[in-house]
Backbone as ProteinMPNN parsed JSONL, in Angstrom:
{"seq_chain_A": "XXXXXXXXXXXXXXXXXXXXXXXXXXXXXXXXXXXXXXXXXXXXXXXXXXXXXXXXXXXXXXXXXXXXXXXXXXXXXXXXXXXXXXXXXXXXXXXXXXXXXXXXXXXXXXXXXXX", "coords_chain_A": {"N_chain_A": [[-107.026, -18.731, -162.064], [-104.989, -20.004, -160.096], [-105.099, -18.095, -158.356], [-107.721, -18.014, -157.782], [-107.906, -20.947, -156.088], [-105.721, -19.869, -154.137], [-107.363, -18.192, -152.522], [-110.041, -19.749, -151.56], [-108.073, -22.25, -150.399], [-106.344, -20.96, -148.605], [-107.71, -19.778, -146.339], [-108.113, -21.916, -144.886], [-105.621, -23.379, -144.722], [-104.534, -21.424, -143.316], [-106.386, -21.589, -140.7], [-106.228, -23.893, -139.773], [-103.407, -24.188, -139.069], [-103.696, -22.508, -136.473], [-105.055, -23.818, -135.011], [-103.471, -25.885, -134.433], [-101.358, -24.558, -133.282], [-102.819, -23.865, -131.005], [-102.801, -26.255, -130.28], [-100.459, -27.135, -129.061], [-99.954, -25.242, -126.83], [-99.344, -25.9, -123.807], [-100.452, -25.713, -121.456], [-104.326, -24.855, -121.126], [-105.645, -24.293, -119.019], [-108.0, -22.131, -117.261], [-108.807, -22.342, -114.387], [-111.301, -22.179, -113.641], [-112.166, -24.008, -112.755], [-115.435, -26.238, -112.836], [-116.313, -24.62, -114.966], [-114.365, -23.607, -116.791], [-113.378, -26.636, -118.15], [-115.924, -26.666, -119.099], [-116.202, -24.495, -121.171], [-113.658, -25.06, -122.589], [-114.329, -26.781, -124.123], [-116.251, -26.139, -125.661], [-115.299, -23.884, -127.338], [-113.414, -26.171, -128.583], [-115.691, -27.159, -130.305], [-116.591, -24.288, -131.598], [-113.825, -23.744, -132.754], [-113.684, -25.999, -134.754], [-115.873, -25.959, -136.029], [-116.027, -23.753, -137.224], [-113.589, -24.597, -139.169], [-114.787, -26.472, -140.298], [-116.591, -25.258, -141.579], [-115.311, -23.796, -143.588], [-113.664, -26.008, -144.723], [-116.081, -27.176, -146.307], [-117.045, -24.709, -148.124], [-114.273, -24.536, -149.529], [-114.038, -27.026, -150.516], [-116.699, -27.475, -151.796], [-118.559, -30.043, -151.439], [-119.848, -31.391, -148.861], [-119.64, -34.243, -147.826], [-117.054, -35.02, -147.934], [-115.623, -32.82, -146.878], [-116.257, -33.072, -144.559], [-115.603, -35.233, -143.746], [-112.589, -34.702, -144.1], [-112.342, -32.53, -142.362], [-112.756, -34.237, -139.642], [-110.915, -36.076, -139.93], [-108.562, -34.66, -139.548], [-109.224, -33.448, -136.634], [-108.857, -35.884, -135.781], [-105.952, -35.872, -135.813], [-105.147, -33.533, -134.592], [-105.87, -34.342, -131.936], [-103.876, -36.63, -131.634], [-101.364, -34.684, -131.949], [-101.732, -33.519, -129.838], [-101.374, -35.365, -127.365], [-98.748, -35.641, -127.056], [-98.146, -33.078, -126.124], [-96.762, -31.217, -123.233], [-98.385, -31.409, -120.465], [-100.856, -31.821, -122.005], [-103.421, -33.507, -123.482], [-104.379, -36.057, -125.536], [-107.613, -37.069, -126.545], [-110.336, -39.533, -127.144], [-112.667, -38.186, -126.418], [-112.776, -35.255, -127.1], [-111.846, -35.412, -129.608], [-114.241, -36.602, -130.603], [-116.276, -33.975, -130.05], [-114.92, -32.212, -131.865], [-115.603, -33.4, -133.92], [-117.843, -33.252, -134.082], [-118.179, -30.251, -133.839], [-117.146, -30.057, -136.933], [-119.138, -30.979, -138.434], [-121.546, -29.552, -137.766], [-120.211, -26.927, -138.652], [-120.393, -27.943, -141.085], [-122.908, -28.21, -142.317], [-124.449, -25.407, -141.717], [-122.36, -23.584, -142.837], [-123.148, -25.016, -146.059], [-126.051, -24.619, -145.477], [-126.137, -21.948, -145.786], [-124.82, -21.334, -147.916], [-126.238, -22.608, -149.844], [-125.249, -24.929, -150.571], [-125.738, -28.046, -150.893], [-125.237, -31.019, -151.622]], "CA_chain_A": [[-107.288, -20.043, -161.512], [-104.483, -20.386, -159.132], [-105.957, -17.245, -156.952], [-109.488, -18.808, -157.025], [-107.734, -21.682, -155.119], [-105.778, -19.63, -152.903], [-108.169, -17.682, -152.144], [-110.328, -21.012, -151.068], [-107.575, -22.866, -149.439], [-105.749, -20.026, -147.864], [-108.347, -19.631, -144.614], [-107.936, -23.443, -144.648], [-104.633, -23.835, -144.111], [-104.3, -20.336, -141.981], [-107.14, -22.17, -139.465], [-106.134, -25.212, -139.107], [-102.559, -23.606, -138.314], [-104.046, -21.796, -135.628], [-105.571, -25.113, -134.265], [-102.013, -26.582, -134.314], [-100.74, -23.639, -131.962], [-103.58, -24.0, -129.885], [-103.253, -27.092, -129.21], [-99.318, -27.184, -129.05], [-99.745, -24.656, -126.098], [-98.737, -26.797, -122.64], [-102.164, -25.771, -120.18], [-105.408, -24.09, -121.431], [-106.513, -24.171, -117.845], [-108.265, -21.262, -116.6], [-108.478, -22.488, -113.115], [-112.414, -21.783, -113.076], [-113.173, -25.311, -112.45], [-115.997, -26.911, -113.76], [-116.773, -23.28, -115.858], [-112.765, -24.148, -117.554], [-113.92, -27.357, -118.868], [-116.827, -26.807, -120.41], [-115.586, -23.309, -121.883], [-112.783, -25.132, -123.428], [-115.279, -27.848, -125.218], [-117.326, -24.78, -126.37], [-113.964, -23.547, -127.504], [-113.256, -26.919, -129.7], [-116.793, -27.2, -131.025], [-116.375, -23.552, -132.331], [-112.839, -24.177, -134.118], [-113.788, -27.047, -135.616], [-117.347, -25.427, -136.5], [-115.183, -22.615, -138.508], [-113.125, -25.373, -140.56], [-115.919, -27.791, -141.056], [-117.273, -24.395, -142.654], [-114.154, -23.406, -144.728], [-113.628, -27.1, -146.044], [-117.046, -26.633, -147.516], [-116.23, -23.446, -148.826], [-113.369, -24.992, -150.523], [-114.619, -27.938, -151.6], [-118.166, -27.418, -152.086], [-118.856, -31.055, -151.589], [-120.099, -31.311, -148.011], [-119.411, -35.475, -147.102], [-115.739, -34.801, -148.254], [-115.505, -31.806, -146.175], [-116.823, -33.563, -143.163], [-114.147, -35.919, -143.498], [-111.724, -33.961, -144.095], [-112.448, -31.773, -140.786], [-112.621, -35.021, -138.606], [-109.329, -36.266, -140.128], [-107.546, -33.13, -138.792], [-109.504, -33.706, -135.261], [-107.399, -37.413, -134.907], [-104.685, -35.539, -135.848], [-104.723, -32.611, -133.441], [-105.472, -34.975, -130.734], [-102.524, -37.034, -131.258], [-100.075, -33.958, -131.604], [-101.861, -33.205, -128.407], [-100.625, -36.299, -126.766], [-97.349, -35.028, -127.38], [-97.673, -31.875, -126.028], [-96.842, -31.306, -121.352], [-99.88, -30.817, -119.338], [-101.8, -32.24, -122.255], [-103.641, -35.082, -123.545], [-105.932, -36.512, -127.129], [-108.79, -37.509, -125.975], [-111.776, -39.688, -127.865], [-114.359, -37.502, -126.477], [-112.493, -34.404, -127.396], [-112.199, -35.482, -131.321], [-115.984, -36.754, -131.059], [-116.823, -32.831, -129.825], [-114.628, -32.044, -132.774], [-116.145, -33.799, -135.684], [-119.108, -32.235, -133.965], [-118.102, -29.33, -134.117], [-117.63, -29.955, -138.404], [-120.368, -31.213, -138.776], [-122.113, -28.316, -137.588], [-119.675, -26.213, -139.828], [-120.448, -27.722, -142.737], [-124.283, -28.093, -142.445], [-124.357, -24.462, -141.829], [-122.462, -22.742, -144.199], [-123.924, -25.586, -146.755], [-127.245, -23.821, -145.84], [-126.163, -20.718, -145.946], [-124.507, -20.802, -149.375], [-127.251, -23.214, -150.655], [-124.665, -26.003, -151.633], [-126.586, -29.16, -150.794], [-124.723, -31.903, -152.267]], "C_chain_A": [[-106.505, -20.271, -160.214], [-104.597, -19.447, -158.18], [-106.846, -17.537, -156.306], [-108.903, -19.695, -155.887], [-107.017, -21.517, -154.011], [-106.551, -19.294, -152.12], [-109.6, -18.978, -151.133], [-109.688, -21.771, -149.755], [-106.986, -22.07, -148.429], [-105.852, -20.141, -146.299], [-108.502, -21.222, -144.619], [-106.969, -23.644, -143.495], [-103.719, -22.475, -142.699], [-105.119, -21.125, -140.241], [-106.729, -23.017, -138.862], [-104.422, -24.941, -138.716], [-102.509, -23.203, -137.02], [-104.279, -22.335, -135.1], [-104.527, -25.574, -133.914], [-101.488, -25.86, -133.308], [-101.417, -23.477, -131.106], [-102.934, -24.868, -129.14], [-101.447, -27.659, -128.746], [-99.078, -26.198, -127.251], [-99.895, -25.919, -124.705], [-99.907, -27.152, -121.423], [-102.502, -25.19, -120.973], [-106.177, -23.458, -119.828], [-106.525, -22.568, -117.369], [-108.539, -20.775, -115.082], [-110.427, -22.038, -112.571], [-113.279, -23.117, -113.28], [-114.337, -25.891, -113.146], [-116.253, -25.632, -115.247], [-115.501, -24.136, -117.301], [-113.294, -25.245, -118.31], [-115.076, -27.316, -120.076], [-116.453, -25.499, -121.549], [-114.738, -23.721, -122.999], [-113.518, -26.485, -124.553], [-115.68, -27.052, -125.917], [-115.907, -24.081, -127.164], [-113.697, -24.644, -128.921], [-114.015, -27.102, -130.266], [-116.592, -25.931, -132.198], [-114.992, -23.429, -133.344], [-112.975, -24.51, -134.755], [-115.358, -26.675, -136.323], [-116.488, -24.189, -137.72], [-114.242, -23.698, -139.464], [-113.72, -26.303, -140.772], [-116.402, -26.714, -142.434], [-116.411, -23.768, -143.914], [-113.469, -24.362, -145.414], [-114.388, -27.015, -146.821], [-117.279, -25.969, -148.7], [-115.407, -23.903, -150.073], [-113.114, -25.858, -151.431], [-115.805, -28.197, -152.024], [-119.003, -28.749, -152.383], [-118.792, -31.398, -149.86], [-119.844, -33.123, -146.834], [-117.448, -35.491, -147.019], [-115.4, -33.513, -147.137], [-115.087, -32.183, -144.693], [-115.509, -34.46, -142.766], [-112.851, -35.819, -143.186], [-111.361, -33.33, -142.664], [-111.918, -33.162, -139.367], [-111.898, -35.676, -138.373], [-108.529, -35.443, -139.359], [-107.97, -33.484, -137.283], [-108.584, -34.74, -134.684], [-106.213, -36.867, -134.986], [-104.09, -34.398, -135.165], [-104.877, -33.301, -132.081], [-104.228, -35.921, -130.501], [-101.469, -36.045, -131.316], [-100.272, -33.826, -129.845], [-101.327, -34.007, -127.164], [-99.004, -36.39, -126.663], [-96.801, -33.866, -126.719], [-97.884, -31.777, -123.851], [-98.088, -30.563, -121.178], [-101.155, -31.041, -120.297], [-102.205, -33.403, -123.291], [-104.783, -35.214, -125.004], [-106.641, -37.379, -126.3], [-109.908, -38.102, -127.146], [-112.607, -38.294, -127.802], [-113.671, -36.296, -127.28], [-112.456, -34.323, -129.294], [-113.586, -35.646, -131.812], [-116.651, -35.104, -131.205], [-116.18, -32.045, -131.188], [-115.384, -31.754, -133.938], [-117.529, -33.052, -135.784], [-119.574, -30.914, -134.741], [-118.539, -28.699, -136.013], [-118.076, -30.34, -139.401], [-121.589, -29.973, -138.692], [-122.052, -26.912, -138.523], [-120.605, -26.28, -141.252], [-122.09, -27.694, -143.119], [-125.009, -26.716, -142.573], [-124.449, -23.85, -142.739], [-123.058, -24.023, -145.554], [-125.525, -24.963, -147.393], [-127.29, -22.852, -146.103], [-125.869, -20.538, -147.463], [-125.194, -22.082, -150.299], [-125.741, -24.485, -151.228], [-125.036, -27.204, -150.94], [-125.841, -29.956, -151.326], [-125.022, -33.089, -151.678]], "O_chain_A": [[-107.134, -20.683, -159.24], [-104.236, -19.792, -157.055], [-107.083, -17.522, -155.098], [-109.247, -19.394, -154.744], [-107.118, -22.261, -153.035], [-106.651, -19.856, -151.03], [-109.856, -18.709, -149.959], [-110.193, -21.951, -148.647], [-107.11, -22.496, -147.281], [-105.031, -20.375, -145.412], [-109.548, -21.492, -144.028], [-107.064, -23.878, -142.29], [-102.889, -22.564, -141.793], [-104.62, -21.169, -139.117], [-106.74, -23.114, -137.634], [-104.115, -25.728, -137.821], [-101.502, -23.419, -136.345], [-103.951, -21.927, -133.985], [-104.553, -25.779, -132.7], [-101.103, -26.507, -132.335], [-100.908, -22.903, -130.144], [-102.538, -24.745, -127.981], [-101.374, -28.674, -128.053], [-98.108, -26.502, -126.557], [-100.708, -26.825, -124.883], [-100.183, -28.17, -120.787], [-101.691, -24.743, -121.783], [-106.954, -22.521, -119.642], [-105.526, -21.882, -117.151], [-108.549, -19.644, -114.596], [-110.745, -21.69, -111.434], [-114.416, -23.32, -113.705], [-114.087, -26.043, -114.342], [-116.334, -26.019, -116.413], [-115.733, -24.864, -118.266], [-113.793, -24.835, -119.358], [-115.152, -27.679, -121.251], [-116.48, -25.74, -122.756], [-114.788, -23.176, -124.101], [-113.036, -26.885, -125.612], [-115.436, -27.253, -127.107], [-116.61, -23.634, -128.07], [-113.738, -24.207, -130.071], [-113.551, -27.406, -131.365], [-116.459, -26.203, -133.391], [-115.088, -23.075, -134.519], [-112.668, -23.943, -135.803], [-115.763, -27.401, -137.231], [-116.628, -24.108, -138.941], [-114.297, -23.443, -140.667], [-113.225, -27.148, -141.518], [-116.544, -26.981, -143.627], [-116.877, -23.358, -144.977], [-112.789, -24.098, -146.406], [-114.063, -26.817, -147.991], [-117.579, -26.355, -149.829], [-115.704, -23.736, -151.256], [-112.484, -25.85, -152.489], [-115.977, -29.225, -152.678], [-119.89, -28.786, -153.237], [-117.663, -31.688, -149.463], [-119.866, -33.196, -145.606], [-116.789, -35.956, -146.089], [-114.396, -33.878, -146.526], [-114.153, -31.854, -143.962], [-114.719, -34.381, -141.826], [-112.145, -36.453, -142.402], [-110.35, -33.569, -142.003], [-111.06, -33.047, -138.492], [-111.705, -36.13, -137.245], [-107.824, -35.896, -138.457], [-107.017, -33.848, -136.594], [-107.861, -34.703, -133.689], [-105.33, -37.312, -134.254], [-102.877, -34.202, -135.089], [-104.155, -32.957, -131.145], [-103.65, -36.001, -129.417], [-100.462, -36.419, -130.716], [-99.45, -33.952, -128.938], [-100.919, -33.458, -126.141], [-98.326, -37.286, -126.161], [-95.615, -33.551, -126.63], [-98.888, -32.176, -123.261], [-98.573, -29.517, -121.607], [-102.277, -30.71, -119.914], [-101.358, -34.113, -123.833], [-105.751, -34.504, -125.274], [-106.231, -38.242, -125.524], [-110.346, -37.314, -127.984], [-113.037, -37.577, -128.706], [-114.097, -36.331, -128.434], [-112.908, -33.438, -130.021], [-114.098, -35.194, -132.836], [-117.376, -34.833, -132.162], [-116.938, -31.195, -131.654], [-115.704, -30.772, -134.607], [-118.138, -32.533, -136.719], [-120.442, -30.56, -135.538], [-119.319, -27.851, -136.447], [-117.828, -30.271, -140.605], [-122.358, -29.676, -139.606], [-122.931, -26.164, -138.952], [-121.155, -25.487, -142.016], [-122.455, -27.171, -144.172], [-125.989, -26.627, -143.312], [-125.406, -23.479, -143.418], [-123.726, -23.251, -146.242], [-126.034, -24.825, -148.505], [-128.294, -22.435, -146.68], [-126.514, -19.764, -148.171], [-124.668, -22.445, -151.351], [-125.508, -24.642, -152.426], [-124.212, -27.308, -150.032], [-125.361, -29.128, -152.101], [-124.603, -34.141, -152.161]]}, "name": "protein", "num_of_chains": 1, "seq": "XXXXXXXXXXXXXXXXXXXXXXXXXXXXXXXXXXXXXXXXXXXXXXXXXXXXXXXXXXXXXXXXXXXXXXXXXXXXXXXXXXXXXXXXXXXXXXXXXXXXXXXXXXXXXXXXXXX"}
């Protein structure tokens, strides 16, 4: 029992780690102008598209999931407000929740859990 749920939460709390040191880093800027911008949206869509899909996963209850994911989004944009050279942004949590929303609709379809 208590493997099943590492095994579950594990790539949870490894991801959303990984999100935390992203966004803890000071610039992202690539310096390729408008390219940089949108790259780094396409960038938070896909993060947040991989733990929309591994809340799912873990909780196999897809409105809970969603929530879950877009919780974490307010909460990496305010560390982000915290962190030099960068800033939480609305739009940036909206492209977020996007993002796991996308996640969870996904793998949802993929592993048939409809809820």
């Amino acid at each position: 029992m208590a493997a099943a749920r590492l095994n579950l939460w594990l790539p949870v709390v490894l991801w959303a780690a990984l999100i935390f040191t992203f966004s803890a880093i000071p610039s992202l800027g690539t310096g390729l102008g408008t390219w940089d911008v949108v790259l780094r949206k396409l960038a938070h869509l896909a993060e947040y598209a991989v733990l929309g899909a591994l809340l799912c996963r873990a909780l196999r209850r897809e409105p809970v999931a969603f929530l879950l994911g877009s919780l974490y989004a307010v909460t990496d944009e305010i560390h982000q407000a915290f962190v030099t050279g960068r800033q939480g942004a609305p739009l940036d949590w909206l492209i977020d929740t996007i993002g796991v929303a996308a996640g969870v609709l996904l793998y949802a379809r993929w592993a048939g859990t409809r809820t």
